[in-house]
N, C-alpha and C positions, 0 to 999 in steps of 0.2 A: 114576887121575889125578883130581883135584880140580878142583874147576868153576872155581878159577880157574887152574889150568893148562891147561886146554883151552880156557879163554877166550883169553889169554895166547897160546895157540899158532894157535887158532882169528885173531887180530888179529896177528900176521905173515905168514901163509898170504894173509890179504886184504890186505893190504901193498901183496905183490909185484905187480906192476902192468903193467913194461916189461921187453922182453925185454931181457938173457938171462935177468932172476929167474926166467918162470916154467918154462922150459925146466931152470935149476938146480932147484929148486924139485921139479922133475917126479921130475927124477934120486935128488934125496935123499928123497923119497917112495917110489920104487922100490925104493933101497938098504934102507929103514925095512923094508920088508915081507919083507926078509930075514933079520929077528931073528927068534931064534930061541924067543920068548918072546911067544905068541900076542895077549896085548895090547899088544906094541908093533906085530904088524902091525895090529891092530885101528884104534892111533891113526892108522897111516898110511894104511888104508883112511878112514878120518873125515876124515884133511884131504884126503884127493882128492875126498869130496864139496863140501869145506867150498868147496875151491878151483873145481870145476867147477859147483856151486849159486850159490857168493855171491859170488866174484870179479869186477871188470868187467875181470880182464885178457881181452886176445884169445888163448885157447887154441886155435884153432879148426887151426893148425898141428899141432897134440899130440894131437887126437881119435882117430888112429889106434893111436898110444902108448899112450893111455892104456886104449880100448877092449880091446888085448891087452891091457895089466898086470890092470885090473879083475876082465878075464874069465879069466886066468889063478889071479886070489885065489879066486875062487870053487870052485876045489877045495880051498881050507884044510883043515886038519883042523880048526879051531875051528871053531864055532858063529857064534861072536862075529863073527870073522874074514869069514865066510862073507855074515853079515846086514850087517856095513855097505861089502863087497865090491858088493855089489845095490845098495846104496844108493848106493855110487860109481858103479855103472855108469850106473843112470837118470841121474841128476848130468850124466856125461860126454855120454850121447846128448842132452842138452836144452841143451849149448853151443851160443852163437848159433854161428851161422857150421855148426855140424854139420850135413852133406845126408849123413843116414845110410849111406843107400844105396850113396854114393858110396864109405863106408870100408868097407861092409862085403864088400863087391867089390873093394878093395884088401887089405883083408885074406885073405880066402878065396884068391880067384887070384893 
């Protein structure tokens, strides 16, 4: 992708603002990471950062969501896939409103 297509895609991601975009949003992220063509999940691991780094939507509903997808990419077979998977996860745990603990006790149990 071209710096300005991720610019480009990077400025719709920050957009989305009020629900239900970022809940849509979340979904077609997820779907994205089901191609089968390593750098597209790669781009969709990059806007889960882009959207849990830079967004001021309130995600703080989707932290558990997104905790599993994250951590589910990080067994990619890419490399690629795998480094900006990490990079989405930090992202997602430093959402305001995230009390880690709280999801990660909803997740486990």
């Amino acid at each position: 992708m071209d710096e300005k297509a991720w610019q480009s895609a990077e400025d719709v991601v920050l957009s989305v603002t009020k629900e239900p975009g970022p809940a849509f949003l979340i979904e077609e992220l997820v779907k994205g990471s089901k191609f089968t063509k390593p750098e597209m999940r790669a781009v969709s691991m990059h806007l889960v950062y882009t959207l849990c780094g830079r967004s001021s939507a309130d995600l703080s509903e989707h932290v558990s969501q997104l905790i599993i997808f994250t951590t589910e990419m990080l067994n990619d077979p890419s490399e690629e896939v795998c480094v900006k998977a990490w990079l989405g996860l930090d992202a997602v745990v430093k959402v305001r409103g995230c009390h880690m603990r709280k999801w990660v006790c909803e997740i486990v149990f």
